[in-house]
C-alpha positions as CSV (number, residue, x, y, z in Angstrom):
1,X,-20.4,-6.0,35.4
2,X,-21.4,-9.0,37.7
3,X,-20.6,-11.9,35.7
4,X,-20.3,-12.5,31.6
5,X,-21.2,-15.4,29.3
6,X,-19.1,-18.3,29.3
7,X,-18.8,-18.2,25.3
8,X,-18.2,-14.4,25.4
9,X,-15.4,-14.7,28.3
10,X,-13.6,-17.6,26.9
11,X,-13.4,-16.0,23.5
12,X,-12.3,-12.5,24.9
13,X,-9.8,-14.7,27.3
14,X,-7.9,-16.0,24.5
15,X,-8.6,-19.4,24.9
16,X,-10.0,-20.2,21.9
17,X,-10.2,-18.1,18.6
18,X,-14.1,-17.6,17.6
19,X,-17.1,-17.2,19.5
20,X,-18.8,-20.5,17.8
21,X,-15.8,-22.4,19.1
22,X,-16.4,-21.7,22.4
23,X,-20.0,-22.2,22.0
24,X,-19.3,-25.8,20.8
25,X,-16.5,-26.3,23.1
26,X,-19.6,-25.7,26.1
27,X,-22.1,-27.3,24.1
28,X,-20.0,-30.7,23.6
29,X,-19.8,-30.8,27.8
30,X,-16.3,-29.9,27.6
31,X,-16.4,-27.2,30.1
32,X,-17.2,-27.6,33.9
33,X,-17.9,-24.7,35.8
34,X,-16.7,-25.0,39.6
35,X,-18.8,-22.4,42.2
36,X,-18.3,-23.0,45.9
37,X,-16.9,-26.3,45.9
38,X,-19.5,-27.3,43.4
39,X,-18.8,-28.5,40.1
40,X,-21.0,-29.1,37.2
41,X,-20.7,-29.7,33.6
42,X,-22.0,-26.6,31.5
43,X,-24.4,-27.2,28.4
44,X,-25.2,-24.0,27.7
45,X,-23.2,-21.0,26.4
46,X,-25.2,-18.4,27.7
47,X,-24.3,-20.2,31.2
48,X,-22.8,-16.9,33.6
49,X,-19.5,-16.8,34.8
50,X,-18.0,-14.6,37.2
51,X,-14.7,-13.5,39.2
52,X,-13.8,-16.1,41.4
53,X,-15.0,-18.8,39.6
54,X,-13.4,-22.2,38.3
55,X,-13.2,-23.8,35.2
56,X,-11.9,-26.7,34.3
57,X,-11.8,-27.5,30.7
58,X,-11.0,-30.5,28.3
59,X,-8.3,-30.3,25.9
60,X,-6.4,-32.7,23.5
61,X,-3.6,-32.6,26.2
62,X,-5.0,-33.4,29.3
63,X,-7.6,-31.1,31.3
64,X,-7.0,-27.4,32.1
65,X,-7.9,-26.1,35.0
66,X,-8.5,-22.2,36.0
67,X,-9.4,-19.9,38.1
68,X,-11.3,-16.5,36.9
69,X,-9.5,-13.4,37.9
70,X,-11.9,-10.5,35.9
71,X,-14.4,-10.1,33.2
72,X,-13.3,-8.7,29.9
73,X,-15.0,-6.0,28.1
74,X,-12.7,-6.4,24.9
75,X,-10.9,-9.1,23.1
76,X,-7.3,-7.6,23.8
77,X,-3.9,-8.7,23.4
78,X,-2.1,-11.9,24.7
79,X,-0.8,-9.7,27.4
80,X,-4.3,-8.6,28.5
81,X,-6.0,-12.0,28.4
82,X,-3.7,-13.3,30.4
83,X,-4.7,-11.2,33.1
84,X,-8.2,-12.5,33.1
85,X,-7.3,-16.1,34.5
86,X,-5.1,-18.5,37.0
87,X,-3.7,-21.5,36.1
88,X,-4.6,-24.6,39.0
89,X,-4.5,-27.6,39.5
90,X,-7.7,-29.8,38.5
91,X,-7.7,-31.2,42.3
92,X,-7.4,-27.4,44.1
93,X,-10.9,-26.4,42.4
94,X,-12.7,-29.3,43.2
């Protein structure tokens, strides 16, 4: 698997609890999408993502930024999803 949908990935990742919530989440320009030292907002859910990869996303408490460790092929447990990402800081990804 070379790189997953950013709706699909952030649903299987845990990070939010539907598929349409992710979708809106990337649709409202709340996700950016950081690939070699390039960041731009995403718009799209069907935007790819793959290992490596940055993310820095909007929430009510401040922005979240992280770094993509592996593509899911399952929405597991906690304990799995966890695996999938690193936490950063906002400034190391840009």
């Amino acid at each position: 698997m070379n790189g997953q949908r950013i709706d699909v990935w952030l649903y299987r990742a845990r990070l939010v609890k539907t598929r349409a919530a992710a979708a809106a989440l990337v649709t409202a320009g709340r996700v950016r999408l950081v690939r070699d030292g390039a960041s731009r907002s995403l718009s799209k859910p069907s935007a790819e993502l793959k290992p490596g990869d940055g993310l820095v996303l909007s929430a009510p408490g401040g922005l979240v930024a992280l770094e993509v460790v592996g593509l899911p092929r399952r929405r597991g447990p906690p304990s799995e999803a966890r695996a999938l990402y690193s936490e950063r800081a906002a400034e190391a990804l840009a």
